[in-house]
N, C-alpha and C positions, 0 to 999 in steps of 0.2 A: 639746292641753291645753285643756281648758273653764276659761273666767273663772270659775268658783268653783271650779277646783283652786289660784288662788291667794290668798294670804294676806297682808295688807298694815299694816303696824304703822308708824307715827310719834312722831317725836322729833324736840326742840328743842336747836340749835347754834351754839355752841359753850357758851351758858348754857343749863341745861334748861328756864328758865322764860322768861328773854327772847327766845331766839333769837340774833339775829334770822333764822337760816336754820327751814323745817322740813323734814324730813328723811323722807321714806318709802320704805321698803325693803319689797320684793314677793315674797316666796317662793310658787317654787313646785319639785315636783317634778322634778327631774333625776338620770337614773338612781340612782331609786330612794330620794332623798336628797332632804329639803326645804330648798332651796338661794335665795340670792340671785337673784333673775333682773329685777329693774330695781330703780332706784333714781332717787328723786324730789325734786329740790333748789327750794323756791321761798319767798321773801319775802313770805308773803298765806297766808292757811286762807280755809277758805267759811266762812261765817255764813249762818244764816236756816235753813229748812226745804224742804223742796220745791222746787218752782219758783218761790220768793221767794229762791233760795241767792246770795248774791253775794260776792266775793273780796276780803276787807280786809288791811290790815299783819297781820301776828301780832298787834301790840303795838296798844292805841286811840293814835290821834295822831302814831304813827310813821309812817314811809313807807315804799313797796316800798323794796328792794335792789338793785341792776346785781349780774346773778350773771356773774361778768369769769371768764376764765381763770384770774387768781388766788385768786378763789375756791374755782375746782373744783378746782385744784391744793395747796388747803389743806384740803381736807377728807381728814379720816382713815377712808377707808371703813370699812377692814376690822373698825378700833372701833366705828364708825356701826352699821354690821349685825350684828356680835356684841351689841351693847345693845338694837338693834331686835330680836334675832333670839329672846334673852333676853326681852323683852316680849311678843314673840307666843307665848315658852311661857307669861308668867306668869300674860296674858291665858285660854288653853286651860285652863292648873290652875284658875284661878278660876271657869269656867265649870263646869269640871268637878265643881266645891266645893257648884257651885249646887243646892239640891236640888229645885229644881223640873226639873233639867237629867235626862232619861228614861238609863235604867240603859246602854242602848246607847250613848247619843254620851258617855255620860260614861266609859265606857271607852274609845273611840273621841278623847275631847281629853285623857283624862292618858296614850295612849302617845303619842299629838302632842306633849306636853308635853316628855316622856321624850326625845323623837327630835328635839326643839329643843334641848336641854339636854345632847345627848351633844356630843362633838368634833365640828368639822367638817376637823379637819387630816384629808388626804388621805395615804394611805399607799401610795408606789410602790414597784415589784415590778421585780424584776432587767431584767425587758424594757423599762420607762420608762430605766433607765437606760444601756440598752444603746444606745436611739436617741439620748439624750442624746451616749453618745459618738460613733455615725455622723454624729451632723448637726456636729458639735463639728470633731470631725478633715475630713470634705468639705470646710466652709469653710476652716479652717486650710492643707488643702490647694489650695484657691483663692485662698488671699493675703487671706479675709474675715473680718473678726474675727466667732469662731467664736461665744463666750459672746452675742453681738447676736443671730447666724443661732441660735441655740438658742431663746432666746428667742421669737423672731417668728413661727419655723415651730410651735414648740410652743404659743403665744399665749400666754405668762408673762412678767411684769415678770422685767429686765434682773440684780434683786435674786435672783428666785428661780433662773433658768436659772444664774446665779453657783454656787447651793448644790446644785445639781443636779450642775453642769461637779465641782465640787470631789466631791460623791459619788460620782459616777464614776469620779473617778481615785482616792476610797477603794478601792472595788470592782476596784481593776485593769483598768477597761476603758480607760482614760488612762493616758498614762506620766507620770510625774513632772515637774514645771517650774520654774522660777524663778517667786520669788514674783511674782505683779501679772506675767508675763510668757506671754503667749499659746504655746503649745506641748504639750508634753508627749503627743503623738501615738507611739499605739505605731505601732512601725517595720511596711514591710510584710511580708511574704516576698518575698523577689526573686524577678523573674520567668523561668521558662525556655521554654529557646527558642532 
C-alpha cells in the first residue's frame, strides 16, 4: 500500500478542546474495507511551517505528558476511531461540498464518505465459527483454558472470543455448559478398533 492510500484524522482526549492527549487514527485499505491501521497517542502537535515545524504541548504553558501504561490502558479505542473515523467522512463530504473540488474527486470523496459512514461491525459466517469451536474444544481437551487459546490464535480481545465461544454453542457446534464454567464440548464418536 502506497503512503497516499492512507488517510489520517485527529482528535483531542479526553476533552476535545484541552486534550491533553491527541489522538490520530490512520485508515487505510484492508480487504477492501477502509479500516484502522495505526494509531497515534502524543502530549505536543507541530507548530510553524516547513522546516521551521517544531513540537509544543497541545495547550501554550502546559507540559508534555509521561504516556504510562496506564494511559494506554485508559484509552477507549474503539470510540477514539469510530469519532476519528466519522471525521475523516465529514472531512471527505466537505471537500466534496467544495465547488472548486473537479466533478471526478467529488464523486470519488462522497462514496469515501459513504463507506466511512457505513458499519464497520464484521459479520461472520458459519465457518468463523466452526474454528471458533475446534480451537475452543483442542484446548479444553488439553486442560488449556479454551476461551484464552480462541482468542490468541484468532488475535481477538478475551471479550470478543467470549461472544464468539457463546455463538458457537448457539449454533450447535458447542455443547451446553455450566454457567462461567469451561466445557461444554460435543462428545466424540468412540473410536473402533
Amino acid at each position: 500500500m502506497a503512503s497516499r492510500d492512507i488517510a489520517s484524522v485527529s482528535s483531542r482526549w479526553p476533552d476535545t478542546i484541552q486534550g491533553p492527549w491527541h489522538i490520530t487514527s490512520h485508515f487505510g485499505i484492508v480487504n477492501g474495507r477502509r479500516e484502522c491501521v495505526g494509531l497515534d497517542v502524543r502530549s505536543f502537535k507541530e507548530a510553524g511551517e516547513g522546516e521551521g515545524k517544531r513540537k509544543v504541548p497541545l495547550r501554550p504553558g502546559a507540559s508534555y505528558q509521561v504516556v504510562t501504561a496506564s494511559v494506554i490502558r485508559s484509552l477507549p479505542v474503539a470510540t477514539l476511531v469510530r469519532s476519528n473515523r466519522q471525521g475523516l467522512a465529514d472531512i471527505a463530504a466537505h471537500v466534496a461540498a467544495d465547488p472548486a473540488t473537479s466533478a471526478e474527486n467529488r464523486e470519488m470523496l462522497t462514496e469515501r464518505a459513504a463507506e466511512l459512514r457505513s458499519s464497520t461491525r464484521r459479520l461472520y459466517d458459519a465457518e468463523h465459527f466452526a474454528q471458533v469451536a475446534a480451537i475452543y474444544s483442542k484446548a479444553w481437551e488439553a486442560g488449556d483454558a479454551p476461551t484464552r487459546a480462541v482468542a490468541e490464535q484468532m488475535k481477538a480481545t478475551r471479550s470478543a472470543a467470549a461472544k464468539w465461544v457463546a455463538r458457537a454453542r448457539q449454533l450447535g457446534m458447542l455443547g451446553k455448559t455450566d454457567q462461567r464454567v469451561a466445557g461444554g464440548v460435543s462428545p466424540r464418536p468412540p473410536k473402533r478398533g
